[in-house]
C-alpha positions in Angstrom: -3.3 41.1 9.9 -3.9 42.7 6.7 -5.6 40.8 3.6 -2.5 41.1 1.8 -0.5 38.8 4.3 -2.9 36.5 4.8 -1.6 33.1 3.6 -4.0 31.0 1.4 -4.7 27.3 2.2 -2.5 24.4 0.7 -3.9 23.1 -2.5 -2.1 19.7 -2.8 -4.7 18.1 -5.8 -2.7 16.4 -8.9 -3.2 14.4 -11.8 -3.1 10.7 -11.8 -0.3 10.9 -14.3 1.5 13.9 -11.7 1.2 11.1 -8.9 3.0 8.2 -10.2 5.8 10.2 -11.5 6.8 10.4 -7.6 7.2 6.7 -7.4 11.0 6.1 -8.6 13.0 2.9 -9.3 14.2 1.6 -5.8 11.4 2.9 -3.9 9.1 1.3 -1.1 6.3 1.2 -2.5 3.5 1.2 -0.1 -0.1 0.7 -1.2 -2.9 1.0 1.3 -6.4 -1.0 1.8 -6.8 -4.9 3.1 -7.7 -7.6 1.2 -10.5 -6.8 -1.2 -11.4 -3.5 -0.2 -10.5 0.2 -1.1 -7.5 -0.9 -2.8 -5.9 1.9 -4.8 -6.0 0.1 -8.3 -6.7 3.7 -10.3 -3.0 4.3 -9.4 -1.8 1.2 -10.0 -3.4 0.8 -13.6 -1.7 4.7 -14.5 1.8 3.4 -13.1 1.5 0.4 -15.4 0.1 2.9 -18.5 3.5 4.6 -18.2 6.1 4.1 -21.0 8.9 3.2 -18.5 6.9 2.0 -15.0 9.6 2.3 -12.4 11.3 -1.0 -11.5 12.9 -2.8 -8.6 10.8 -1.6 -6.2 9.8 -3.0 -2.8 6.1 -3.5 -2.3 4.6 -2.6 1.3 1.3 -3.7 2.0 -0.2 -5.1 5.4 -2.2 -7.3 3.6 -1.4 -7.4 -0.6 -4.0 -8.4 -3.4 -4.9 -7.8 -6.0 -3.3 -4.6 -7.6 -0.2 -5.6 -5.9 -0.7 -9.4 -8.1 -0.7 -6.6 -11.2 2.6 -4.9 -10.4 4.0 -8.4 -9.6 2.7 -9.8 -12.4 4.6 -6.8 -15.0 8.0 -7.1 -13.0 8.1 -3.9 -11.5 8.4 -5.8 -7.7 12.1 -6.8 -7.0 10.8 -7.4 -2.9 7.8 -7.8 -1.1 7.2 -6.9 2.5 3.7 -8.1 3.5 2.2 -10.8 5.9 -0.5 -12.2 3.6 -0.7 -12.4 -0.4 -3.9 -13.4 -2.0 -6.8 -13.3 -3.5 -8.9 -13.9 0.0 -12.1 -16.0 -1.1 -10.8 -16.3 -4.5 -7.6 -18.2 -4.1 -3.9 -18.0 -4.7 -2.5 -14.4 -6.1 -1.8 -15.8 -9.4 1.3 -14.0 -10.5 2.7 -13.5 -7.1 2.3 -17.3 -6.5 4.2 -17.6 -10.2 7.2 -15.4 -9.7 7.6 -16.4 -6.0 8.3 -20.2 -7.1 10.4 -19.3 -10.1 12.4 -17.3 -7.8 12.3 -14.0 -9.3 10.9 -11.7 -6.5 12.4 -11.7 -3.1 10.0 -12.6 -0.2 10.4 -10.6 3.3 8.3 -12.8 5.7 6.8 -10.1 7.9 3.5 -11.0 10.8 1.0 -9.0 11.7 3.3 -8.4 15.1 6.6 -8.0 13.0 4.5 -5.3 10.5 3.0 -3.4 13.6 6.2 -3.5 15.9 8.4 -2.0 12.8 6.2 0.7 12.0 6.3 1.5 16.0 9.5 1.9 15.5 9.4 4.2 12.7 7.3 6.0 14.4 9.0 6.4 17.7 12.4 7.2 15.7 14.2 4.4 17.4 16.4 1.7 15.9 14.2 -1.3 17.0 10.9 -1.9 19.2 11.6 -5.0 21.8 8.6 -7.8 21.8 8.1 -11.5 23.0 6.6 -12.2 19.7 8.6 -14.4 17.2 9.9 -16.6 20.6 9.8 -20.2 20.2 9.2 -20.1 16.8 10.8 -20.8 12.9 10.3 -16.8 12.2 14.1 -16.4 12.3 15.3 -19.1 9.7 13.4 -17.2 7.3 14.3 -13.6 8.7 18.3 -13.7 9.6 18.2 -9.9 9.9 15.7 -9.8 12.9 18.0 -10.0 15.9 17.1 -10.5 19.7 17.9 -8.4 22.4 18.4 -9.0 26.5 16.3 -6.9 28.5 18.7 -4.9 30.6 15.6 -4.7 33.5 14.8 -8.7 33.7 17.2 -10.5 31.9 14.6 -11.7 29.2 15.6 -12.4 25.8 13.4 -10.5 23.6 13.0 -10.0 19.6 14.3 -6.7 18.3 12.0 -5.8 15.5 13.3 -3.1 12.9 11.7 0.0 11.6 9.4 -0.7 8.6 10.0 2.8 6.3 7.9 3.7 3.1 9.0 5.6 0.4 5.5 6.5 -1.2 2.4 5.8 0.0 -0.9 5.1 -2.2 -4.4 5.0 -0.3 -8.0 5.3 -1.4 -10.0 7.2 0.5 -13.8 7.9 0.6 -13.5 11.2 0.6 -10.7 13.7 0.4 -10.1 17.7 0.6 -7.9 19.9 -1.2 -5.5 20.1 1.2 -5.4 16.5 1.8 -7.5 15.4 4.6 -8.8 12.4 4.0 -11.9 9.8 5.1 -11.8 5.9 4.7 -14.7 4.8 6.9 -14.4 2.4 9.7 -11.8 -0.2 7.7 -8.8 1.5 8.6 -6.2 -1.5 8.1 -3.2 0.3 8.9 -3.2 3.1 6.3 -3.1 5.9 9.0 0.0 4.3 10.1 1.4 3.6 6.8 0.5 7.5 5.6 2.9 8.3 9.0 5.3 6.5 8.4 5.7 7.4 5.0 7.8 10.1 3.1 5.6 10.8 0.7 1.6 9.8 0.9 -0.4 9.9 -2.5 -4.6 9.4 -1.5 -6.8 8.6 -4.7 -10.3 9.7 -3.6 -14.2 8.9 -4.8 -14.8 12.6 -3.8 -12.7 15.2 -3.0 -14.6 18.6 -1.5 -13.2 22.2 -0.7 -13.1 21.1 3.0 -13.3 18.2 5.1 -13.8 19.0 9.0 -15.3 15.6 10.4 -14.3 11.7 10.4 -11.1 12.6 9.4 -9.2 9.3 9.5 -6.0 10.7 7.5 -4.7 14.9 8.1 -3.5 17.0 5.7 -0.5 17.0 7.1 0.6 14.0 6.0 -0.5 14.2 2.8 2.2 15.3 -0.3 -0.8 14.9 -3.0 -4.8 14.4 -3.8 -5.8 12.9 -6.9 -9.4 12.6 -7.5 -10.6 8.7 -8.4 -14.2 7.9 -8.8 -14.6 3.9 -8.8 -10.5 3.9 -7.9 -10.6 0.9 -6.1 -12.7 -0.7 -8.7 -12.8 -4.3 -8.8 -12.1 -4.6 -5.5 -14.6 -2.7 -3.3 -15.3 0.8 -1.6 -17.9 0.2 0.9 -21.0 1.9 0.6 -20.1 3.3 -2.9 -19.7 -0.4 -4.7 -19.0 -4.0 -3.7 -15.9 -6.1 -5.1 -16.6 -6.9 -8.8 -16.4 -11.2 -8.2 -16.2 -11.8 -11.8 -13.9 -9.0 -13.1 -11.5 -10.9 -10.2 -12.4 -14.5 -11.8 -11.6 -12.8 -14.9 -8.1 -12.1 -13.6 -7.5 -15.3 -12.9 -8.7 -16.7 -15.8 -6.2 -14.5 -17.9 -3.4 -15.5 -15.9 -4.3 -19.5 -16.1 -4.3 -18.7 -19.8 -0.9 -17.0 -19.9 -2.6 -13.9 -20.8 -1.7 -11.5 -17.9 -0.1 -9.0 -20.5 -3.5 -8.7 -22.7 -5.7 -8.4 -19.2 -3.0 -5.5 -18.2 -3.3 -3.5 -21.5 -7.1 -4.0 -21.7 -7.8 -3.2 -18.1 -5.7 -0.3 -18.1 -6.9 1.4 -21.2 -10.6 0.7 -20.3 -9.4 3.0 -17.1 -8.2 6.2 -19.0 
């Protein structure tokens, strides 16, 4: 092969600003991370900086926090599709726990089970994934849409759990490459799942390097842009580069007790630019 047909390696890096302009009203919205840690608030800050943040979208999350409290909080979440919603040590999610109880987001009770089953499914490309999970219990009062199914082999009734789909992934990584290969250390939650599952995967990174070969966690592959984010998870934590910020979090709460969530927003997003 001659030099001049050699074709050169993807380059997918962006701008912050280039990456939230792929998120669109109606999306799922999937944002990666657990609890406190490597939680892509970078991204979340610059989608809330925009003019016109894209609305009625459905918010994905294993396990949602604090960035997703923020996009709850400004009204940009119609849905929310998650099995825990918190704060962790901290308490309540202050705005979720606010618009929940007024009514004014929709709640799709999900499990751990439900969450891994659906993505399975997605996965595998089939309508539903069968499991015992969910039997015996209240699950279905608040999830009319699950069905069950009979085992054509035993005669068992089983739960048929639905694919869980993603319009736009966000997760922060460690360490990323040009072409979008991407490390997040040993905490994994389900973001290699969610990045698969996903039609488009965004990862904000600490680092990103001309080329990452080992304790790749996330492959190019799946990966439609890089955006380079030092302290992107920042107040919540990126283990070993910082630990959560405890009272930038207390701080957050305070603002919402004192019906100041829009000030904390603009403050915290132009102290980001």
């Amino acid at each position: 092969m001659s030099a001049s047909t050699i074709v050169p390696l993807r380059d997918v890096r962006l701008s912050m600003t280039e990456a939230v302009a792929l998120v669109e009203p109606g999306h799922t919205l999937g944002l990666g991370g657990t609890l406190l840690y490597r939680r892509p608030v970078a991204f979340v800050y610059e989608l809330l900086r925009q003019a016109a943040p894209p609305a009625d979208l459905t918010l994905l999350s294993f396990t949602a926090g604090y960035a997703s409290d923020l996009l709850v909080g400004a009204g940009n979440i119609s849905r929310i599709q998650t099995c825990y919603f918190g704060l962790e040590v901290f308490g309540l999610a202050p705005m979720f726990t606010h618009r929940v109880n007024r009514g004014e987001v929709q709640v799709i009770e999900e499990t751990e089970a439900s969450l891994a089953l659906g993505i399975r499914a997605t996965l595998s490309g089939v309508g539903f994934i069968p499991s015992q999970a969910w039997i015996g219990t209240d699950m279905f009062q608040l999830r009319p849409d699950v069905r069950t199914v009979v085992d054509p082999y035993s005669g068992e009734e089983l739960v048929a759990f639905p694919p869980v789909t993603c319009d736009v992934a966000v997760i922060h990584a460690l360490v990323a490459d040009r072409r979008g290969n991407a490390r997040l250390n040993k905490n994994l939650g389900i973001d290699p799942e969610l990045a698969a599952i996903s039609r488009q995967t965004i990862i904000t990174a600490e680092e990103v390097v001309e080329t990452l070969t080992e304790d790749v966690h996330i492959p190019a592959v799946l990966v439609s842009g890089v955006v380079h984010a030092p302290r992107g998870a920042w107040p919540t934590s990126c283990y070993p580069h910082y630990p959560i910020d405890g009272e930038e979090v207390l701080r957050y709460i305070d603002a919402c007790a004192s019906e100041q969530f829009a000030e904390y927003v603009c403050q915290v997003a132009a102290c980001a630019q």
